[in-house]
N, C-alpha and C positions, 0 to 999 in steps of 0.2 A: 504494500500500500504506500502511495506516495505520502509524504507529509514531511514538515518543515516546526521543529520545537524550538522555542527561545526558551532562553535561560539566562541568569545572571541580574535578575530585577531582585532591585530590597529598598531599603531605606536607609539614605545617605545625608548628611549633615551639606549645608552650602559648600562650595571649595573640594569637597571629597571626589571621590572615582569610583566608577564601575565597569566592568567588564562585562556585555553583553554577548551572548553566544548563538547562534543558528544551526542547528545540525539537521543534515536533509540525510534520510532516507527513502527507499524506493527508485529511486533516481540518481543520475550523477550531475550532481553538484556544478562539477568546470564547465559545460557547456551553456552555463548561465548566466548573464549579468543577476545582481541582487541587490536590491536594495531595502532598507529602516526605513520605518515609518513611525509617528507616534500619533497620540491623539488622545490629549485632554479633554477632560468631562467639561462637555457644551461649546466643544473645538471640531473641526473638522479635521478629517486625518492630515495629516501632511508628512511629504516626503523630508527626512533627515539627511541619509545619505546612499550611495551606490557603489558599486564597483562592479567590473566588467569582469570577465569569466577568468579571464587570466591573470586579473588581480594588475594593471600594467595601466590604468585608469581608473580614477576617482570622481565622486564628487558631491561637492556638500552643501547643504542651505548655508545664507549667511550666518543666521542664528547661532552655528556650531562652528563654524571655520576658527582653526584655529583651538580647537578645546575636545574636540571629537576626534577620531581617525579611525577607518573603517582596514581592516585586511581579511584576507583569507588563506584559508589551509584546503586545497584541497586534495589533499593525501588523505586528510582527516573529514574532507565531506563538510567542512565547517566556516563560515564566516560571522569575524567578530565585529565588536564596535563597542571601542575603548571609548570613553566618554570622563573626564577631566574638567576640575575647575564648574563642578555642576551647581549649578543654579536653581532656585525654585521654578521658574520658569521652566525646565525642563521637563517635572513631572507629568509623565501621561504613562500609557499603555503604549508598550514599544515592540513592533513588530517586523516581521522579517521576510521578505518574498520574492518570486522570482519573478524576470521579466524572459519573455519568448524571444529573445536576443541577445547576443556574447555582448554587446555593446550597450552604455549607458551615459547620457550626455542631457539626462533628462529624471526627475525623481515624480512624477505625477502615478496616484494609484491605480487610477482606472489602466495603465499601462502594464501594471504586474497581473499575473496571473494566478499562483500560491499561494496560500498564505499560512501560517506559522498562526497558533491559538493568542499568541502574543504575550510579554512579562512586565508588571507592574514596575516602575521606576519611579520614588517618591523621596524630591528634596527637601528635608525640613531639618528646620531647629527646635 
């Protein structure tokens, strides 16, 4: 069965870090761009970040530039999204999916096709 888990959501203080994870089974992973989404309560989803199947191309909303960076493994079937310097503003439901192209020059969701049940990410003090 195809399917896409996140993991790595919890609750982090302002300034702190997390390591978010994607793991695809059923499927192989490199022949797929992928990108984070997130989507706070009475927010529409939006795109975070991307990377292209070979890992060789990025790319990120303003929001996070700079304080996010996205890679992947895929030996391991997995791409992450190291997330740095996090802010309140960050908090939402953080999700992970695939787009039907090696290539990624664009983060809109109606363009992914997968999707991952998605992992709570909540900034506070």
């Amino acid at each position: 069965q195809v399917q896409l888990v996140e993991s790595g959501g919890g609750l982090v203080q302002p300034g702190g870090s997390l390591r978010l994870s994607c793991v695809a089974s059923g499927f192989t992973l490199n022949e797929y761009a992928i990108g984070w989404f997130r989507q706070a309560p009475g927010k529409e989803r939006e795109g975070v970040s991307c990377i292209s199947s070979s890992g060789s191309s990025t790319y990120y909303t303003n929001s996070v530039k700079g304080r996010f960076t996205i890679s992947r493994d895929n030996a391991k079937n997995t791409v992450y999204l190291q997330m740095n310097s996090l802010k309140p503003e960050d908090t939402a439901v953080y999700y992970c999916a695939t787009r039907g192209r090696r290539d990624c020059y664009t983060i809109v969701p109606r363009q992914y096709d997968n999707w991952g049940q998605g992992t709570q990410v909540t900034v506070s003090s």
